[in-house]
FIDREN-558591 format. One line per field, with one value per residue (C-alpha): x, y, z; residue number from 0; residue in one letter; chain. Coordinates in nm, 3 decimals. Layout:
N
X	[X|...] .
Y	[Y|...] .
Z	[Z|...] .
logu	[NUM|...] .
guba	[A|...] .
vofi	[A|...] .
//
This chain:
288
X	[7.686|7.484|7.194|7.194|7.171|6.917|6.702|6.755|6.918|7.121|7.273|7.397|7.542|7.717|7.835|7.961|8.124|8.293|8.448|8.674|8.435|8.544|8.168|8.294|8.286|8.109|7.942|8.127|7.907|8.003|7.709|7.671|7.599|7.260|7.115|6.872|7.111|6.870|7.071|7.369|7.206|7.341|7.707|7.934|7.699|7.779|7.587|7.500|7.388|7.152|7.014|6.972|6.787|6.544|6.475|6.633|6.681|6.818|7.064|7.185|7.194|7.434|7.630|7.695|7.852|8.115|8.402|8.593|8.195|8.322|8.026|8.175|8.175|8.015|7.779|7.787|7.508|7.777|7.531|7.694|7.493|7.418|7.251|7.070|6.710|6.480|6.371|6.068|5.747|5.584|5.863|5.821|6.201|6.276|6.592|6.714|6.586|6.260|6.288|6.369|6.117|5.843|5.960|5.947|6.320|6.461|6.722|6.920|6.762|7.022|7.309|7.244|7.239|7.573|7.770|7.681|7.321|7.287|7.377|7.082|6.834|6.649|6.617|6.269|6.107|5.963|5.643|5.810|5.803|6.160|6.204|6.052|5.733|5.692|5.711|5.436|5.208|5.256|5.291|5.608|5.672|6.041|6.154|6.045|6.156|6.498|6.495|6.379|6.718|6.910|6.783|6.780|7.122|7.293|7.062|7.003|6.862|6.771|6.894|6.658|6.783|6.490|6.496|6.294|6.068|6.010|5.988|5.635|5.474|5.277|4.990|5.190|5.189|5.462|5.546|5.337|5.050|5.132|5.142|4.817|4.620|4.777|4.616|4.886|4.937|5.235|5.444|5.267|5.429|5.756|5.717|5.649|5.911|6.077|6.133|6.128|5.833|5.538|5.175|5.059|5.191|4.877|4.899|4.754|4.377|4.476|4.468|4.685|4.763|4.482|4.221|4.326|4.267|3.927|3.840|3.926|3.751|4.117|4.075|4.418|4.585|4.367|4.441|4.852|4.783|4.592|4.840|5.105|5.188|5.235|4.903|4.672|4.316|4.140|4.217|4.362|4.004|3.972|3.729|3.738|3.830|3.708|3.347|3.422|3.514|3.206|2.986|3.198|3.073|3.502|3.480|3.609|3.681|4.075|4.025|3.873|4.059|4.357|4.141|4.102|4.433|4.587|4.314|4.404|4.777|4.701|4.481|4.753|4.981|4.773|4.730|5.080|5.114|4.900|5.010|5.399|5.283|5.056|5.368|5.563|5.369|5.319|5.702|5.710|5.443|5.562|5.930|5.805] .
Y	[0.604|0.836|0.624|0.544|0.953|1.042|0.665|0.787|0.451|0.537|0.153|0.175|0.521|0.410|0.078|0.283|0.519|0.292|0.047|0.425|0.577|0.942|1.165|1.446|1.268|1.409|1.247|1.279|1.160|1.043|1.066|1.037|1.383|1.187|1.190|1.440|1.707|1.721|1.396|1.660|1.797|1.565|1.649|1.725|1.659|1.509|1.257|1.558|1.771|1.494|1.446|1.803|1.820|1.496|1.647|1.320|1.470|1.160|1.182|1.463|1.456|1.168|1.348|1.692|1.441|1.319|1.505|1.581|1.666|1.988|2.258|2.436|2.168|2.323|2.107|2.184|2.449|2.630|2.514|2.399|2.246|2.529|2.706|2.387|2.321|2.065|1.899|1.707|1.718|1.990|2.082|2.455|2.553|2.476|2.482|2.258|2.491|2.519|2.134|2.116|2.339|2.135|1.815|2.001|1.888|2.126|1.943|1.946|2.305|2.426|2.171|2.300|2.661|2.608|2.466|2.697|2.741|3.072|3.264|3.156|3.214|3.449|3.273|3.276|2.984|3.005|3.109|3.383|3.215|3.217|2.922|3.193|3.228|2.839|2.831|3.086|2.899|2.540|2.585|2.494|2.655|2.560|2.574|2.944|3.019|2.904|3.104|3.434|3.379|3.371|3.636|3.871|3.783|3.807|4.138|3.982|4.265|4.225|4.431|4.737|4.702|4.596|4.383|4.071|4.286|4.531|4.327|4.248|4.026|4.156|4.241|4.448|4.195|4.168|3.844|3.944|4.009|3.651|3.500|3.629|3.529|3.188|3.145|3.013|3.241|3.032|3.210|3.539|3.495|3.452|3.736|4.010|3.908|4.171|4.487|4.590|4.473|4.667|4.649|4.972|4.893|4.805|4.605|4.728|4.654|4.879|4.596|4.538|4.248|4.272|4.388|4.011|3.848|3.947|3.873|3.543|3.494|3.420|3.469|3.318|3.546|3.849|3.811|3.781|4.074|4.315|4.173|4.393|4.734|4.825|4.729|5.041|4.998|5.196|5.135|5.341|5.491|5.566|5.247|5.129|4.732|4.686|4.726|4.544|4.237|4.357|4.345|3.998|3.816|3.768|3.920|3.664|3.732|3.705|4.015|4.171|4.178|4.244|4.545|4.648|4.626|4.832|5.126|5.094|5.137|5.418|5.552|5.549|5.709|6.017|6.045|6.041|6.295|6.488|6.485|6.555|6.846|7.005|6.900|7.100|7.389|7.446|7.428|7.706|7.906|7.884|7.962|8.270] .
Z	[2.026|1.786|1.757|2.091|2.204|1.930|2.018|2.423|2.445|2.810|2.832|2.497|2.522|2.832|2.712|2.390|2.655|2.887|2.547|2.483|2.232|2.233|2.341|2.166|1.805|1.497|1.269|0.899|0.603|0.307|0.050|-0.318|-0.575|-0.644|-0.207|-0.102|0.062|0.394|0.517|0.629|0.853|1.093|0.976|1.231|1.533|1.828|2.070|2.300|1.966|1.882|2.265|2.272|1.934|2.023|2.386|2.548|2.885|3.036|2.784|2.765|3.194|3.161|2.907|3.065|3.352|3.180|3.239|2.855|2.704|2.525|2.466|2.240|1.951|1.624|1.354|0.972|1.011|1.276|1.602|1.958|2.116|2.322|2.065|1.889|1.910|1.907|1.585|1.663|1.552|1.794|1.913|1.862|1.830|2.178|2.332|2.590|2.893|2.715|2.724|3.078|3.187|2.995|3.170|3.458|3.494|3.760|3.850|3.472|3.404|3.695|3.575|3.201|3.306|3.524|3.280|2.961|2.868|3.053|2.705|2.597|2.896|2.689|2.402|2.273|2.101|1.726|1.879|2.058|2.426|2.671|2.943|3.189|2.980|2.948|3.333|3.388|3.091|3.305|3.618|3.674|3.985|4.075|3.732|3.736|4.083|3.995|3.629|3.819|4.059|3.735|3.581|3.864|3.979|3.691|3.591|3.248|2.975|2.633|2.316|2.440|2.809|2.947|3.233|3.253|3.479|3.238|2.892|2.759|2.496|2.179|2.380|2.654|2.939|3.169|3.338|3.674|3.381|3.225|3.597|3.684|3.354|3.410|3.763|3.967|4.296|4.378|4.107|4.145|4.491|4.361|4.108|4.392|4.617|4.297|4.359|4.002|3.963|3.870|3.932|3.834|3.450|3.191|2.900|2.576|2.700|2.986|3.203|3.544|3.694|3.931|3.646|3.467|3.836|3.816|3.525|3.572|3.894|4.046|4.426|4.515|4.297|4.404|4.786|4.680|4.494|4.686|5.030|4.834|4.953|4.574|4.490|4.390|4.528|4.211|3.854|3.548|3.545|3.912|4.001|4.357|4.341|4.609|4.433|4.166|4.399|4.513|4.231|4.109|4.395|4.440|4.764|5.065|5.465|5.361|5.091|5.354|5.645|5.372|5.293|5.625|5.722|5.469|5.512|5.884|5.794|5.574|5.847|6.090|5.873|5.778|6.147|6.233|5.978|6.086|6.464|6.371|6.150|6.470|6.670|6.416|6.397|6.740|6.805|6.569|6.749|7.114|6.947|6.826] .
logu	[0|1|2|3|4|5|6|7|8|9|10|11|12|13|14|15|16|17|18|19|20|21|22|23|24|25|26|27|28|29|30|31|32|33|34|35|36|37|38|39|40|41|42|43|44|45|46|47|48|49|50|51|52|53|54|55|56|57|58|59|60|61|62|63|64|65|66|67|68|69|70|71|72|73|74|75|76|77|78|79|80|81|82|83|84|85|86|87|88|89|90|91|92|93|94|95|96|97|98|99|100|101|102|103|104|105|106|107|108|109|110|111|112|113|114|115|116|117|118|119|120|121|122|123|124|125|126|127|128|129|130|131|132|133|134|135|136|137|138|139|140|141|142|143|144|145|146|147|148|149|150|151|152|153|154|155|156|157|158|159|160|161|162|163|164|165|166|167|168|169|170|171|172|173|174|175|176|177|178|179|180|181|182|183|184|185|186|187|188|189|190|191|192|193|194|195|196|197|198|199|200|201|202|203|204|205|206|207|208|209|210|211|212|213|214|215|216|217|218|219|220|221|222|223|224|225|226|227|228|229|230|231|232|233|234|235|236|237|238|239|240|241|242|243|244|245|246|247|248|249|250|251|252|253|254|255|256|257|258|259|260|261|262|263|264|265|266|267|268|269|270|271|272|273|274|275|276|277|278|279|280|281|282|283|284|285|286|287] .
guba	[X|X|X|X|X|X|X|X|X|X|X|X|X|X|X|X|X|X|X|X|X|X|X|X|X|X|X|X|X|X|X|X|X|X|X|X|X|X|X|X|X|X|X|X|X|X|X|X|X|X|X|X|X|X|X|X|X|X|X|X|X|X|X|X|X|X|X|X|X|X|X|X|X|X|X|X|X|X|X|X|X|X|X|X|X|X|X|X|X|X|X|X|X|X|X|X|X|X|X|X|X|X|X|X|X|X|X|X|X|X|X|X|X|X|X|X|X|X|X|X|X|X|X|X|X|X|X|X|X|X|X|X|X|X|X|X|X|X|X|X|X|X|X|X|X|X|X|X|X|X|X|X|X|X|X|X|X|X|X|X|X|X|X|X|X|X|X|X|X|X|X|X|X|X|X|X|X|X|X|X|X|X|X|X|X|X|X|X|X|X|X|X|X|X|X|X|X|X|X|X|X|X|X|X|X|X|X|X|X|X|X|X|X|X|X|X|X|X|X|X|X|X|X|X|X|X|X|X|X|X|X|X|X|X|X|X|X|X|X|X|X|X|X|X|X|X|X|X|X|X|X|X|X|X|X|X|X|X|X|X|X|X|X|X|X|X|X|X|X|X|X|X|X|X|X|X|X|X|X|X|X|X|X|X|X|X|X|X] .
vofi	[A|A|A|A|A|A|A|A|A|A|A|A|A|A|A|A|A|A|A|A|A|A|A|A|A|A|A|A|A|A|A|A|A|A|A|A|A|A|A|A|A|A|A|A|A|A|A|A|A|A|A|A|A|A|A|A|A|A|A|A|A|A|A|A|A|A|A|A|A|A|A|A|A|A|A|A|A|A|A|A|A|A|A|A|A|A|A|A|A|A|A|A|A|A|A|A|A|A|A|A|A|A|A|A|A|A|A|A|A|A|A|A|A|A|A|A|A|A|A|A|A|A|A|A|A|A|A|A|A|A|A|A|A|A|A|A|A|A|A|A|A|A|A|A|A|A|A|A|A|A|A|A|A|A|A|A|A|A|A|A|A|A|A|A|A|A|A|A|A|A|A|A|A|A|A|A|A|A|A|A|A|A|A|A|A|A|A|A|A|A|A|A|A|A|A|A|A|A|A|A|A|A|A|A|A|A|A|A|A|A|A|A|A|A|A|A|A|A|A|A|A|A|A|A|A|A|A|A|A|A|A|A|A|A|A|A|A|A|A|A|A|A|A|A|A|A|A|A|A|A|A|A|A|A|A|A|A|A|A|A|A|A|A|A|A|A|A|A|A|A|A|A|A|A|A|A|A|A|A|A|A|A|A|A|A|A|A|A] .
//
């Protein structure tokens, strides 16, 4: 039944299953004084341990179905599988929702998340990247539309309190940052349907959201960008956008009836303004 979960042999594992093999047994070595002492790693895992830690998503989707698989088992290094990570080559420390997301596996990312992996939904990878961040980086637009939900419904913070809004790599970008350098507007979409979050926030090469749009010719993610009523229309150092759309040759008929628009709206609202204030003050004048 081992084998079979680490070789992501599925008849085997349920042929092992349906004979009465208990899924929740650990592997026990017995090895002589004389054995290199890296064979115990595998002491005390599980099948589900060993899915988990060759990324054998079918596997470990077949296990989380059966109905004794207890989470809460613990190897000889003190790991659940919960908290285990992959261990092949490449594998970058991920855990199984960095695994999921990879494979672009929405459907077990949920199941795994529902059933106990949301303790570790901030979990970074050994290069420092969470599920989330994986999403952004591929493209994997459910997978990130259905980690955002998470987050923001169960108003997930890390150890500083900062919301996954707020929190920023090594070079200060945000995830609306991370979305935009990546390119895909689909995402960025998702991202501003937020509240929290911010477009107005630079990174540490003073760069917005919309600054990294333009740089990398993005026009999808320009026109989601600039659509939002949060979007600023001059930069940190008070430069239109519009001319540097301009001067980019970026410029298209959507961005500018999006332009348009939101000067008429502005417009309109300075005029309104201006017409309750002279309503206002004329009140006051025939009152007196």
């Amino acid at each position: 039944m081992h084998h079979a979960a680490m070789s992501n042999d599925s008849s085997t594992l349920s042929f092992c299953i349906d004979l009465g093999l208990n899924v929740n047994d650990q592997v026990m070595l017995h090895v002589n004084n004389d054995l290199d002492e890296g064979i115990n790693d595998s002491e005390g895992c599980t099948a589900l341990h060993f899915a988990v830690e060759a990324g054998n998503l079918p596997i470990v989707a077949y296990l989380l179905s059966c109905k004794n698989i207890d989470l809460s088992i613990k190897n000889a290094e003190g790991d659940t599988p919960i908290n285990s990570t992959m261990r092949t080559m490449n594998s970058k420390g991920n855990t199984l929702l960095h695994q999921c997301v990879v494979c672009d596996d929405t459907k077990l990312l949920q199941k795994a998340i529902n059933v106990g992996w949301k303790s570790s939904i901030l979990v970074c990878n050994a290069v420092g990247k969470t599920a989330l961040d994986i999403a952004i980086e591929r493209h994997r637009v459910e997978c990130a539309e259905l980690l955002l939900k998470y987050y923001y419904n169960e108003k997930y913070q890390d150890a500083s309190g900062n919301t996954v809004f707020t929190m920023s790599d090594s070079e200060g970008n945000t995830l609306i940052h991370q979305a935009a350098a990546f390119g895909n507007s689909s995402i960025v979409n998702s991202l501003l349907f937020y509240g929290a979050v911010s477009l107005a926030r630079v990174n540490c090469h003073n760069e917005t959201p919309l600054d990294i749009a333009i740089k990398n010719n993005n026009r999808s993610v320009i026109s989601c960008l600039l659509a939002d009523k949060r979007q600023n229309l001059f930069d940190v150092y008070g430069s239109s956008y519009v001319m540097k759309l301009i001067s980019k040759g970026l410029m298209t008929e959507e961005m500018c009836k999006i332009i348009n628009n939101r000067y008429f709206n502005i417009q309109r609202k300075q005029y309104v303004r201006s017409f309750v204030l002279s309503t206002l003050i004329f009140l006051l004048l025939v009152g007196i």
